[in-house]
C-alpha positions as CSV (number, residue, x, y, z in Angstrom):
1,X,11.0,-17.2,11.2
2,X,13.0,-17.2,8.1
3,X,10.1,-16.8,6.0
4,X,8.1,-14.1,7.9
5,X,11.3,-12.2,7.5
6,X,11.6,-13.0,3.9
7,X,8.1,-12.4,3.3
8,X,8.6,-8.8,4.9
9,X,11.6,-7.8,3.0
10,X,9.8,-8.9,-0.4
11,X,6.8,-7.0,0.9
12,X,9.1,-3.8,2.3
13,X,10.7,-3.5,-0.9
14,X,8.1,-3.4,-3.7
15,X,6.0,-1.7,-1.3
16,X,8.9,1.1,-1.1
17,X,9.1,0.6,-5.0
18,X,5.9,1.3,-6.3
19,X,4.7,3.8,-4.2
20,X,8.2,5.7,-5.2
21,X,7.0,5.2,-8.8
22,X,3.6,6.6,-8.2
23,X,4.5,9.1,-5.8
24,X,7.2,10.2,-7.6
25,X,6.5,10.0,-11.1
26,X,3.2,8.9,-12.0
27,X,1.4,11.1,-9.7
28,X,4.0,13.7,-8.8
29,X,1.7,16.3,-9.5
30,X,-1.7,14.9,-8.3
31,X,-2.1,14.9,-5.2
32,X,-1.0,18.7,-4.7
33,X,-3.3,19.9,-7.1
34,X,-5.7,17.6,-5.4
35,X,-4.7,19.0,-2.0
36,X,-3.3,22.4,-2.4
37,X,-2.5,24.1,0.9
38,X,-3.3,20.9,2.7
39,X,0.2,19.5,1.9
40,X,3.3,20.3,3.4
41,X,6.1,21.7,1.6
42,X,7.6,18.3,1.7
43,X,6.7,15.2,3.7
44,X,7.1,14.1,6.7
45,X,9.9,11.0,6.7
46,X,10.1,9.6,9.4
47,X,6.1,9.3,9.9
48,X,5.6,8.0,6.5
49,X,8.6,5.1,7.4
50,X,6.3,4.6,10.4
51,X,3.5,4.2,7.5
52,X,5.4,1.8,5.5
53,X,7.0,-0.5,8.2
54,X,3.7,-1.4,9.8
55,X,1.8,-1.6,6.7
56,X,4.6,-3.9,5.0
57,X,4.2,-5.8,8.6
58,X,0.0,-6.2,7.8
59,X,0.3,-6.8,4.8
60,X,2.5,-10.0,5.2
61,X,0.4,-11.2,8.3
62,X,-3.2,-10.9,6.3
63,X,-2.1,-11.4,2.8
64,X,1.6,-13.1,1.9
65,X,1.6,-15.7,5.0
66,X,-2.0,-17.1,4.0
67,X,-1.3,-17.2,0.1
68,X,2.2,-18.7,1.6
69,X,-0.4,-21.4,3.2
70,X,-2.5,-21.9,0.4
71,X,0.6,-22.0,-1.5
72,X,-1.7,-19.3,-4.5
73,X,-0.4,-16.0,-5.5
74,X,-3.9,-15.3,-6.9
75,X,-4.6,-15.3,-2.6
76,X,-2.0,-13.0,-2.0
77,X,-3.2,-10.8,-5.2
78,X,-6.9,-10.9,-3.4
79,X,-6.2,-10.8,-0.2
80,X,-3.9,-8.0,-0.7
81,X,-6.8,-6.1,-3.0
82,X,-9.2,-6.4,-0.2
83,X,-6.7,-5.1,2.6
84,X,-5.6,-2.1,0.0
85,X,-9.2,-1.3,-0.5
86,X,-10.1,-1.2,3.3
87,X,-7.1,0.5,4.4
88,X,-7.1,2.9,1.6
89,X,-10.8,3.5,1.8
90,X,-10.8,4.0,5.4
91,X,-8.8,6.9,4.9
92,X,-10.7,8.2,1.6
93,X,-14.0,8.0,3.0
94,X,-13.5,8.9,6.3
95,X,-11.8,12.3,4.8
96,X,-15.0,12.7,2.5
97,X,-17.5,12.4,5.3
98,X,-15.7,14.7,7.8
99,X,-13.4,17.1,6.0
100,X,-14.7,20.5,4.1
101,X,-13.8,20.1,0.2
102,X,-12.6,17.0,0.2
103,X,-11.4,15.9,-3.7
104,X,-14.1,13.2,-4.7
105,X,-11.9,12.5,-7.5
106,X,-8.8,11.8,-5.3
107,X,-10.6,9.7,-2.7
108,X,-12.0,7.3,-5.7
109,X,-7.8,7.3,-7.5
110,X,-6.4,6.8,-3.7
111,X,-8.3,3.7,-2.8
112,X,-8.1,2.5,-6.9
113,X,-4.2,3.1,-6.1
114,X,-4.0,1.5,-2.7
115,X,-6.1,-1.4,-3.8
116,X,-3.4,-2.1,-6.5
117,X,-0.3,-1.5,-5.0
118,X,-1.4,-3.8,-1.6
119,X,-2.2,-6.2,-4.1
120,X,1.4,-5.6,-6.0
121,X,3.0,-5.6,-2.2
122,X,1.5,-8.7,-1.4
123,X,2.5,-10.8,-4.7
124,X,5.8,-9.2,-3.9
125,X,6.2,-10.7,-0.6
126,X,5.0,-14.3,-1.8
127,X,7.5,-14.3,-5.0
128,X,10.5,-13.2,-2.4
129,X,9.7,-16.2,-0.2
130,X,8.8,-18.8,-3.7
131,X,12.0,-17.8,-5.3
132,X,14.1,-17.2,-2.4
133,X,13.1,-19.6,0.3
């Protein structure tokens, strides 16, 4: 139990700490030039903590406890690539095959951005539980 909880705290946190970095800095701009009226004025909190509490949660069940396992960070980089990728892309594409004007060039940076930072997320969560367990 100790280390699932470990595990999601590492996970939580440089999950919270990247996106902030690309949401806030890198891309500040991006996505609302990307988006236009689409956005809202500013977002939603409480459904993006929604967002990052159960994503944190999958991330540590499909990624950090099996790299834990195979006792490999390069699983929990992979593993957490491939999760990025799906998750990420299942938005993306879905959006590009169902919504009118959808941004081609933010679908391919979104799932090139998810892909990384589940993969970050997921390293996160095994270093937490290597160097603090």
């Amino acid at each position: 139990m100790k280390t699932a909880l470990l595990a999601y705290a590492g996970t939580f946190l440089t999950l919270l700490v990247c996106d902030g970095i690309w949401l806030g800095l890198v891309a500040r701009n991006f996505y609302r030039d990307q988006l236009g009226a689409l956005m809202l004025p500013s977002p939603n909190l409480a459904v993006a903590a929604l967002f990052y509490l159960f994503f944190a949660a999958a991330v540590v069940v499909l990624a950090v406890l099996p790299s834990l396992s195979a006792g490999s960070i390069a699983t929990a980089l992979i593993h957490g690539a491939i999760l990025g990728l799906a998750a990420y892309g299942t938005y993306d594409i879905t959006n590009l095959a169902t919504l009118r004007n959808w941004p081609l060039t933010m679908s391919l940076i979104d799932m090139a951005w998810g892909t990384l930072l589940t993969a970050l997320t997921a390293v996160g969560g095994y270093l937490a539980v290597r160097i603090l367990g």
